[in-house]
N, C-alpha and C positions, 0 to 999 in steps of 0.2 A: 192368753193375752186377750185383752178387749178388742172390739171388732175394728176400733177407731186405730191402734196400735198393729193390727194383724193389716189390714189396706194399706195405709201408708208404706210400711216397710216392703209391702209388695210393690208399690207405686214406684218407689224410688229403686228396687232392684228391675224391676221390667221393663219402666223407660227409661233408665241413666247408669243401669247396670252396675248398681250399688248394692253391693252386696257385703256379707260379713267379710270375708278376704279383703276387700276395697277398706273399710273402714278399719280394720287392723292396721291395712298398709297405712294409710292415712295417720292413725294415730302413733303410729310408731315414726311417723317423718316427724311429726310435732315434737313428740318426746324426745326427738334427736340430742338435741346439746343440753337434756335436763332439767325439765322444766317439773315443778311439785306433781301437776297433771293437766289433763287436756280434754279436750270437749271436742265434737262437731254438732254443727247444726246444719242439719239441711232444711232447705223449706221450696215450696212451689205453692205460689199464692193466685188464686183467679177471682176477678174481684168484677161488678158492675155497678154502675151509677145512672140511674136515671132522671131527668134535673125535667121539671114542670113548670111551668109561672105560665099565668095568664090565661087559661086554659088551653096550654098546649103544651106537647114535648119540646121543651128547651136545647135538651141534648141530652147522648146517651153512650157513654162509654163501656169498651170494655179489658179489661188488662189483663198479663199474665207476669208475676215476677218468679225468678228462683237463683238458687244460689245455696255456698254453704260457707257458714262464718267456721273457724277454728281459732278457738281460744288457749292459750298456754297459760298457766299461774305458776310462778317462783315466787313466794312467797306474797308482800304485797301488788305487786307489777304484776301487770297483764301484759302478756302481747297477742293482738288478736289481726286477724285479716283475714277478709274475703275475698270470694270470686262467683260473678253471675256465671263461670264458664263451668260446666258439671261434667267434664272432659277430664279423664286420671289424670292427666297431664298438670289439666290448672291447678286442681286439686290442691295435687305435691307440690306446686307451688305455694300458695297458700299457705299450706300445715308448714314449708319450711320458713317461711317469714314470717310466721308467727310463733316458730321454733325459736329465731334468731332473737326478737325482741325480749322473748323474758329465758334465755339462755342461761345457764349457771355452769358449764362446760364437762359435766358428764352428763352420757346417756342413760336411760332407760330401758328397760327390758321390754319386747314385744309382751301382749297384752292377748287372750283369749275373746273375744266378745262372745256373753250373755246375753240371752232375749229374756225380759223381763214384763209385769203386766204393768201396766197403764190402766186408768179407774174407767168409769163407765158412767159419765153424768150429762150426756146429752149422746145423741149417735149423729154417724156420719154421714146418714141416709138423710137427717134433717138438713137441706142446703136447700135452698131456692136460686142456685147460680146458673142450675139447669132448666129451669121454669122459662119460657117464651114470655119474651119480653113485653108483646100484647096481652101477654096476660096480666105482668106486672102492672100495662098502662092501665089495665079495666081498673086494676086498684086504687089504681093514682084516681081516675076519672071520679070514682064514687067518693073518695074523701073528697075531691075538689067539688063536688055538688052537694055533698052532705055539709060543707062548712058555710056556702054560698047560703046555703037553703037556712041557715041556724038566723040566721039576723040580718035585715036590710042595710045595715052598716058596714057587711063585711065589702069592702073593697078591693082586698086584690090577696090571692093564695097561693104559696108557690110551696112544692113537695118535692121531695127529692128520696128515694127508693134507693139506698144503699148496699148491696153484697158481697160475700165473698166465701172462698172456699179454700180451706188452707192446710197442707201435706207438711209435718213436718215428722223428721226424725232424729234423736238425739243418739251420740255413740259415746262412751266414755273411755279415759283412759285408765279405769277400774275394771273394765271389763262388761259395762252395762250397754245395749243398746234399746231404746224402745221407739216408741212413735206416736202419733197420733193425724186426725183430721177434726179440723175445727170451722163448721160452717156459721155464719153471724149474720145477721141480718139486722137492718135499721131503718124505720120510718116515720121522716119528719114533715110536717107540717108548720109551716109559718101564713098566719093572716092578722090582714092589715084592716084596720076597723075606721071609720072615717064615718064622724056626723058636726058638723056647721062646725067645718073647719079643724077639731080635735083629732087627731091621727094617733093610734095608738096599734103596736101592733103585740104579737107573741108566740111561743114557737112551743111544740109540744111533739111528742112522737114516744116510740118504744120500737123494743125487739129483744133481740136474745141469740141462744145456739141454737135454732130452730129453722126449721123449714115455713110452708105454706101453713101448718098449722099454729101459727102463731096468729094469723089474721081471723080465724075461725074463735077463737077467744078473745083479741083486739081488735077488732071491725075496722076497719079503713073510717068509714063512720062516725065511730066513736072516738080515736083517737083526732078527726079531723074536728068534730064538735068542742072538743074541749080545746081545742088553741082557738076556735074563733071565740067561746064561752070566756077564756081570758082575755081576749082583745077588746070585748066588750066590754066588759067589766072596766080596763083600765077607763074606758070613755066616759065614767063615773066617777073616776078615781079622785080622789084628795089628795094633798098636798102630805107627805109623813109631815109628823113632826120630829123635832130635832131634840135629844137629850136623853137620859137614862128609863129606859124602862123595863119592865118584865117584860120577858118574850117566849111565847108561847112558838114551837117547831111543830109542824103540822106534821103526822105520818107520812112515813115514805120518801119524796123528793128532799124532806131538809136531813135526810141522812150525805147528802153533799158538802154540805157545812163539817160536819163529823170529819167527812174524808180526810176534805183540805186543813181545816182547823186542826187536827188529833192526830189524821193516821199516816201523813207524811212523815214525822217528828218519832210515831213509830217505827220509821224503813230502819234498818239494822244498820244500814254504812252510814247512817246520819250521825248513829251514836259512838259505830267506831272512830269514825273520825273526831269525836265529841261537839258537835256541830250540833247539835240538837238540846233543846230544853230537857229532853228525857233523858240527856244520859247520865246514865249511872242512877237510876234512879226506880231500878229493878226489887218489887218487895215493898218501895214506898205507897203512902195513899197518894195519890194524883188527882182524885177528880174525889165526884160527892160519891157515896156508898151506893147510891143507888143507881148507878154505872158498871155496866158488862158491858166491854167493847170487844168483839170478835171479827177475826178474819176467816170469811169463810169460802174457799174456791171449788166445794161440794154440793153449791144450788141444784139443783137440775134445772138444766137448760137455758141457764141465767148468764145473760153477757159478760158477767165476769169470772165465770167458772171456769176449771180446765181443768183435762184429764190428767195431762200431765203438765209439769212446770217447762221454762225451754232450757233447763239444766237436767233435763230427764228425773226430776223425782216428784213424787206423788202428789196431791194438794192434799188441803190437812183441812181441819176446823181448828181455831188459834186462837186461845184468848190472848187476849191483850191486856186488857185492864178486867177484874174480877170484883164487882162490889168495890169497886175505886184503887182496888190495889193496881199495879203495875205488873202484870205476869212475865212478860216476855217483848220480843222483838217481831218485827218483821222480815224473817234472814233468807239470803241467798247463800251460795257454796263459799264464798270466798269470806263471810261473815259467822258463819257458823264454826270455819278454823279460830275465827280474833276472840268469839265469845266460848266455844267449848260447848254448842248449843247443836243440836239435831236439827236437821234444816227442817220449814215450815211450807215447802212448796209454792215459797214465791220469786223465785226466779226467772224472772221475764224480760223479756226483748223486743224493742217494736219487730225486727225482722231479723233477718240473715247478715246486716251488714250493722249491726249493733250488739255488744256483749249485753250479758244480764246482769240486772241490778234488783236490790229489793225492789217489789212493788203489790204493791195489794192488789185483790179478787173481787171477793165481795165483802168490804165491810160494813159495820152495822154493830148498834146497841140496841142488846136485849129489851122486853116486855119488860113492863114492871105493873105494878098491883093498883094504878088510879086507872079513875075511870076518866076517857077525854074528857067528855064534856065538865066533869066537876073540876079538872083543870082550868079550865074556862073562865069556871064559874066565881074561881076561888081570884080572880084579877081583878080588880077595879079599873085600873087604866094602865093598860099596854098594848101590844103589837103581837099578830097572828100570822105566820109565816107558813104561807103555804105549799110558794114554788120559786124556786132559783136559777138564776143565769151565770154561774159559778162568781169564783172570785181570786185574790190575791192571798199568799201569806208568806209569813217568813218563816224558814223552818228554824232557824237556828233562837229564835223566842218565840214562835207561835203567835205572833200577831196576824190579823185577819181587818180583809174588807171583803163583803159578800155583796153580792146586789140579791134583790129579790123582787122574781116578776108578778109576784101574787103577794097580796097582804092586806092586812085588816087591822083598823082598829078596833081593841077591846075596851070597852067603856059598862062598868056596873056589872061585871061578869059574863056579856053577853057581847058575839063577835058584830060588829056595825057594817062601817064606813070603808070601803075599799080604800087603798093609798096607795099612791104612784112617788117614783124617785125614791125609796126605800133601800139606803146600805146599811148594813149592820158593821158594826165596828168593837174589835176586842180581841182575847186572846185566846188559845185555844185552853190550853190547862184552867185558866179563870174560870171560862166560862162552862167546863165541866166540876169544877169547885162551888159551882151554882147554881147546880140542876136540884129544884127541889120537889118533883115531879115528875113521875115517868109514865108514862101511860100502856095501857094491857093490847092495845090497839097497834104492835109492828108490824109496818107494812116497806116491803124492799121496791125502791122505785122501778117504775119500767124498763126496761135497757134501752137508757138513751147518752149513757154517759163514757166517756173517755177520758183518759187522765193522762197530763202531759210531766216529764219529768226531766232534766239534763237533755232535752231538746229529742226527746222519742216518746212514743203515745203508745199505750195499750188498752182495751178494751176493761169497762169497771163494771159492778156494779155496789150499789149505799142503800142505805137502809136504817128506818129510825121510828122509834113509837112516839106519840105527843108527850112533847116535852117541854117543861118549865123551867126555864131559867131567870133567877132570881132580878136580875137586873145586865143589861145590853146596850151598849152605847148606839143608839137609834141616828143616824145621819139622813136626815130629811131638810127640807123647806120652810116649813112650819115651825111657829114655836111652839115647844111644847105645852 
């Protein structure tokens, strides 16, 4: 078993005396009145935030949650319920109310529990939850004088140091048990840029499942230069204009766009439900040929990677769409029975007091064979996207509004005029029906991104090589 999988399970039988006998009992209170099968989840999450503005500590928290969800499936019905109490006592509480909601009125047979491996794409050593938090401030101190120091216009910086450190273990009522720990870390920078009277501000950051060495290859510095280098910028910005144009996606960040626009409409309960543009539409072309969309929760060390899913099975690499075909779904356990498909290892949870639903890792479209800049070269006049503040869509047609906090106008092949108030507008399927342009240049954005879904958040990461799309409804100020 991986080292992340071997701690955990120690963690949770040394302080909470969860052991495989525990987990047995447990699972066989669930399966009481018959339910298809059953799940626990435990987790113990410690997490800190440290908030900066102005140049000082704002405030600085620190937390511990834990708890263990137990879920039952009888067919489509769930019945799930928690308990922060990790007392055998609660437990059996729990596993039996969530026994009674999806009941079918026979039992189940007690279950052996298996110890199983869990993968190995970041380790559990990497955390910074243990690191002194004067050390954390030194971090903060230097981005907030490396952004100050970039431009006399910077006015006002506020950074916020996010961690945490997270034990979970999953038990099945197949007989599997495994586990993992998941450390994460995130650092944001927002400055605010102010010259005769123009205020423009912008927010930039990264991280990952990594420790202290994540700042040793992203300098506090550097990440703190580039949100003032956008603030600035917008202080020059123009007005977009308004109407159809080509649009160039800049590597890395406009893999955001993909997420929201494409790989929602991918989650697998969207399609069993038929809720979705994609469904049924497995084998079809969808998008331009020279599209590979992949989910991939394999990164090393990348914030939306993971050992294991929180239905205990393994992460995968996934296509999705293949050269514009349609491969497959993005499934969880309770979707992979509706399709007849092997699960893809996205089973996820914002925590212990939420069942799992699809939800993507890290996704992303492949390289393709143009070079950027003759992408560029090849526009006469459109729009250059190079950084987002997410946006809106509907999943059930793939309609999309994005804002975007970085952008250029292309005028004669060549990128110009910065522009500010820039939403793009369209739909997901279209506007991969009109990618005519992929560039050799994919780059997976920093870890700064989270994605919310039926009112719970989990850790992402997107990813995208320069790209051309034929024509984009541009929502700006200006006329075009």
């Amino acid at each position: 078993m991986a080292e992340g999988g071997r701690q955990s399970e120690a963690f949770f039988r040394d302080r909470y005396g969860i052991d495989d006998p525990v987990a047995a009992d447990l699972l066989g209170v669930a399966m009481s009145r018959g339910g298809d099968s059953a799940e626990l989840f435990f987790e113990h999450r410690e997490g800190s935030n440290i908030s900066f503005e102005q140049q000082a500590v704002k405030s600085a928290s620190r937390s511990i949650t834990q708890g263990v969800g137990v879920r039952v499936l009888h067919g489509d019905a769930i019945g799930y319920a928690f308990t922060e109490d990790l007392s055998r006592d609660a437990m059996r509480r729990a596993a039996g109310t969530a026994a009674r909601i999806a009941a079918r009125g026979d039992s189940a047979p007690p279950v052996d529990v298996v110890h199983y491996e869990s993968a190995d794409h970041y380790g559990p050593a990497a955390s910074t939850i243990g690191v002194a938090p004067a050390e954390k401030v030194e971090l903060i101190r230097r981005a907030d004088a490396a952004a100050r120091r970039f431009d006399p216009s910077i006015a006002r910086v506020d950074i916020n140091f996010v961690d945490e450190l997270k034990h979970v273990m999953i038990a099945t009522s197949d007989g599997r048990i495994t586990g993992d720990v998941q450390p994460l870390v995130r650092f944001n920078v927002s400055c605010l840029a102010e010259r005769d009277g123009n205020r423009q501000s912008a927010r930039w950051g990264g991280g990952g499942r990594m420790g202290m060495a994540y700042f040793e290859t992203h300098t506090p510095e550097a990440l703190a230069e580039e949100s003032a280098r956008q603030s600035v910028v917008l202080l020059s910005a123009i007005d977009a204009p308004a109407g159809t144009f080509p649009v160039v996606l800049a590597a890395g960040d406009s893999g955001i766009l993909l997420h929201e626009a494409i790989g929602h409409g991918l989650e697998a309960d969207f399609n069993r439900k038929k809720t979705s543009n994609y469904t049924d539409q497995v084998g079809n072309l969808v998008a331009s040929e020279l599209c590979t969309v992949v989910d991939d929760g394999t990164i090393r060390d990348s914030r939306g990677s993971i050992n294991i899913d929180d239905e205990g099975n393994l992460p995968g690499y996934n296509v999705l769409i293949e050269r514009g075909v349609l491969r497959g779904y993005i499934q969880d356990t309770l979707s992979t029975k509706h399709f007849g498909a092997a699960p893809t290892g996205n089973g996820r949870r914002q925590s212990f007091k939420h069942y799992p639903m699809p939800r993507m890792t890290n996704t992303y479209m492949l390289a393709g064979e143009s070079s950027p800049e003759d992408i560029i070269r090849s526009v006469g006049r459109g729009i250059y996207c190079v950084a987002f503040n997410g946006g809106q869509v509907n999943i059930s047609n793939g309609d999309f509004v994005f804002s975007v906090t970085e952008g250029y106008l292309i005028e004669g092949g060549r990128v110009t005029a910065p522009i500010r108030n820039v939403n793009l507008i369209g739909n997901g399927p279209d506007v991969l029906r009109k990618v005519t342009a992929v560039g050799s240049d994919f780059a997976l954005s920093d870890g700064r991104w989270t994605c919310g879904k039926d009112g719970q958040s989990v850790p992402v990461g997107v990813g995208i090589p320069t790209t051309l799309i034929s024509g984009m409804t541009v929502g700006g100020t200006a006329i075009g």
